[in-house]
DRENDO-1510 file (C-alpha; in Angstrom, 1 decimal, always signed):
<recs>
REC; n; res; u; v; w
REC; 1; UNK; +79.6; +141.4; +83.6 .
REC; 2; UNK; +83.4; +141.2; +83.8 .
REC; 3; UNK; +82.7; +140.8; +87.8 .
REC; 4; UNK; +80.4; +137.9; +87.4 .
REC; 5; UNK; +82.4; +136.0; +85.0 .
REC; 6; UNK; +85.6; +136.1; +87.9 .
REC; 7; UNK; +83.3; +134.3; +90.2 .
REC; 8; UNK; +81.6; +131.8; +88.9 .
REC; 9; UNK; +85.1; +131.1; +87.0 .
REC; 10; UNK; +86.6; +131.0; +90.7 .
REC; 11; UNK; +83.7; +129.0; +91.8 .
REC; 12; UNK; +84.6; +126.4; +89.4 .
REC; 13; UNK; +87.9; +126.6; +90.4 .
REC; 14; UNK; +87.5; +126.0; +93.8 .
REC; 15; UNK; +85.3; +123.3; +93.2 .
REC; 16; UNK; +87.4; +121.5; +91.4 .
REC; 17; UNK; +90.4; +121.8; +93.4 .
REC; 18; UNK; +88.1; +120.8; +96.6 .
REC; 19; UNK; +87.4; +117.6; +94.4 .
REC; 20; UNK; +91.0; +116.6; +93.8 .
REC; 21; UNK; +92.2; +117.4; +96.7 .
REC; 22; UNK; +89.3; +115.5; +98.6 .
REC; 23; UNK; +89.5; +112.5; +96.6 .
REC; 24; UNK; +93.1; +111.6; +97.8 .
REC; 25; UNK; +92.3; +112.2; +101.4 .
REC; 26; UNK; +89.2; +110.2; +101.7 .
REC; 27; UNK; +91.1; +107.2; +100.2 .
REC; 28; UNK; +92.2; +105.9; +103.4 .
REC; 29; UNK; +90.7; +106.7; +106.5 .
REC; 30; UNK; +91.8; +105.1; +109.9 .
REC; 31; UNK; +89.3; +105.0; +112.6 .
REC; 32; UNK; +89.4; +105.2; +116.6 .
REC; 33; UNK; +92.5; +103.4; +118.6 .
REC; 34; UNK; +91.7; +100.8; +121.1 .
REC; 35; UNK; +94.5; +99.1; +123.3 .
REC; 36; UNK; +93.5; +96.2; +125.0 .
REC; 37; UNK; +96.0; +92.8; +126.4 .
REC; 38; UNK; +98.8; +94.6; +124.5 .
REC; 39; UNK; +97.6; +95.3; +121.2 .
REC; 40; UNK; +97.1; +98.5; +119.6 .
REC; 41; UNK; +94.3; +98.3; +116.9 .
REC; 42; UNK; +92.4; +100.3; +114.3 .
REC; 43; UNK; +90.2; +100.2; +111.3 .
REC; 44; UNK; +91.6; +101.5; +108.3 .
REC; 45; UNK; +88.9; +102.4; +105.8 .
REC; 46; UNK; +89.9; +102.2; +102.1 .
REC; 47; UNK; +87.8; +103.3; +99.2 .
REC; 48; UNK; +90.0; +100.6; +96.6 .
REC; 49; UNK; +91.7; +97.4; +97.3 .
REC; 50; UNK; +96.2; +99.2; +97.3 .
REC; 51; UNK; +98.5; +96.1; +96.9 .
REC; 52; UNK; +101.5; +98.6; +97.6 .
REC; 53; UNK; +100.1; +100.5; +100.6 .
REC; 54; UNK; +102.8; +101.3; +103.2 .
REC; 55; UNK; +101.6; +102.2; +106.8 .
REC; 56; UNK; +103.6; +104.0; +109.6 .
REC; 57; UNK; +102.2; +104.6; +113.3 .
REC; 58; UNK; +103.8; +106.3; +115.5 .
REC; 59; UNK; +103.2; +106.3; +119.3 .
REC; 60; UNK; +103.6; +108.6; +121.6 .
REC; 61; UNK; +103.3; +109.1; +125.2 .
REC; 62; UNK; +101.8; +111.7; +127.1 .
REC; 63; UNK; +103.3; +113.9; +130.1 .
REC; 64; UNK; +104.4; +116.7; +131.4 .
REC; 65; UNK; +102.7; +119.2; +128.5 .
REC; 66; UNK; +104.9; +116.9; +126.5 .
REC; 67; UNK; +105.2; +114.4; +123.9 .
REC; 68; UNK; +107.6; +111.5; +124.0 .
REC; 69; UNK; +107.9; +109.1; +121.4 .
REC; 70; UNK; +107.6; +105.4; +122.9 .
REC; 71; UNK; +107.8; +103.4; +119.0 .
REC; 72; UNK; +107.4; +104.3; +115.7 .
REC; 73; UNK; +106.3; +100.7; +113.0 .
REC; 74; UNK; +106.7; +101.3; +108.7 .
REC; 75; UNK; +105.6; +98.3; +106.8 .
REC; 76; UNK; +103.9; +97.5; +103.6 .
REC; 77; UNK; +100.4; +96.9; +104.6 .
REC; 78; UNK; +98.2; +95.5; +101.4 .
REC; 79; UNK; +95.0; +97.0; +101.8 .
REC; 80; UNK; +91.9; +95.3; +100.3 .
REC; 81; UNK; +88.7; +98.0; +99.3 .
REC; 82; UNK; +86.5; +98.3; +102.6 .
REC; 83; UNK; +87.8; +98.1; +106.3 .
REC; 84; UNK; +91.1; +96.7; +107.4 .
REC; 85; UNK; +91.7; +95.7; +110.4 .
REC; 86; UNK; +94.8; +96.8; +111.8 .
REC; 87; UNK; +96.6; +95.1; +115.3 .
REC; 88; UNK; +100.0; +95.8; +116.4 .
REC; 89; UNK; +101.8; +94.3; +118.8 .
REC; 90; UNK; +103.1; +96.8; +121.8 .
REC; 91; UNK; +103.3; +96.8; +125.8 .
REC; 92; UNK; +101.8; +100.0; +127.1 .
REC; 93; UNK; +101.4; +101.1; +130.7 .
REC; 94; UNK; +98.9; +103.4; +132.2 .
REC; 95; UNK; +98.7; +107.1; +130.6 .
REC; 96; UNK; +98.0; +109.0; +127.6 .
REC; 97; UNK; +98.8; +108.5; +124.1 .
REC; 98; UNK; +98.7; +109.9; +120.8 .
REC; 99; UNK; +99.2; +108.3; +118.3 .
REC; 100; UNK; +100.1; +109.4; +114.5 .
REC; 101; UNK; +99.1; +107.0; +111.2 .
REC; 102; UNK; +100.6; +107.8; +108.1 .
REC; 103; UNK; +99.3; +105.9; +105.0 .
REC; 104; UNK; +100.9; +105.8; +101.7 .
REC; 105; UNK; +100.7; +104.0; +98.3 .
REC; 106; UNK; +103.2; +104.3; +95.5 .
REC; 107; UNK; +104.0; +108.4; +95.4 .
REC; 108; UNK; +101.1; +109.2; +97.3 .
REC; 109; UNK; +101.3; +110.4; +100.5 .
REC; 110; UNK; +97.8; +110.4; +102.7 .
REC; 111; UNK; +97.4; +113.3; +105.2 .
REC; 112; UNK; +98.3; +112.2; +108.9 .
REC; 113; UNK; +95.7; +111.0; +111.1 .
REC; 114; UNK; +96.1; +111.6; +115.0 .
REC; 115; UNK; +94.6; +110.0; +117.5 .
REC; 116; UNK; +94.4; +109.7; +121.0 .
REC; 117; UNK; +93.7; +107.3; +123.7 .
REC; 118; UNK; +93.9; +106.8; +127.0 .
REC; 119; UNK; +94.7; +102.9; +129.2 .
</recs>
């Protein structure tokens, strides 16, 4: 009885912890990177309109088994509830990139998202 009562308390648990921790990662969600006539843009998906949000990218390039960081943008970036689009202004030449976006809003920190594209 003893033995039942640790798992389903465990199960609850879990399933809470699941829910709180899911809840703040599926708050902002960027999408896939397209570069086209030197712009780098993006959807970023947010579940509430965040008057404070803060986004970094940062852009690296490709090579050599390597990574070698080409820019790095912080700014507020008010985000309204739904899909934001997102542009930024960069030259780029012909290679591979991965790029990192880092969302935030007040003390909350969003997990990084990484994506990579090629030109």
């Amino acid at each position: 009885m003893d033995n039942m009562r640790t798992q389903v308390f465990f199960l609850i648990f879990a399933l809470l912890l699941c829910s709180v921790l899911g809840s703040g990662c599926m708050n902002m969600v960027p999408g896939e990177v397209a570069y086209k006539s030197g712009l780098l843009t993006f959807t970023i998906r947010s579940g509430e309109a965040i008057p404070d949000g803060v986004l970094e990218v940062a852009i690296f390039r490709l090579e050599d088994f390597k990574q070698v960081e080409i820019s790095r943008n912080a700014d507020i970036y008010p985000l309204m509830a739904g899909d934001n689009e997102v542009a930024i202004p960069i030259e780029l030449q012909r290679g591979n990139y991965r790029c990192f976006i880092y969302t935030s809003s007040g003390n909350t920190r969003y997990p990084v998202v990484i994506r990579d594209f090629a030109i």
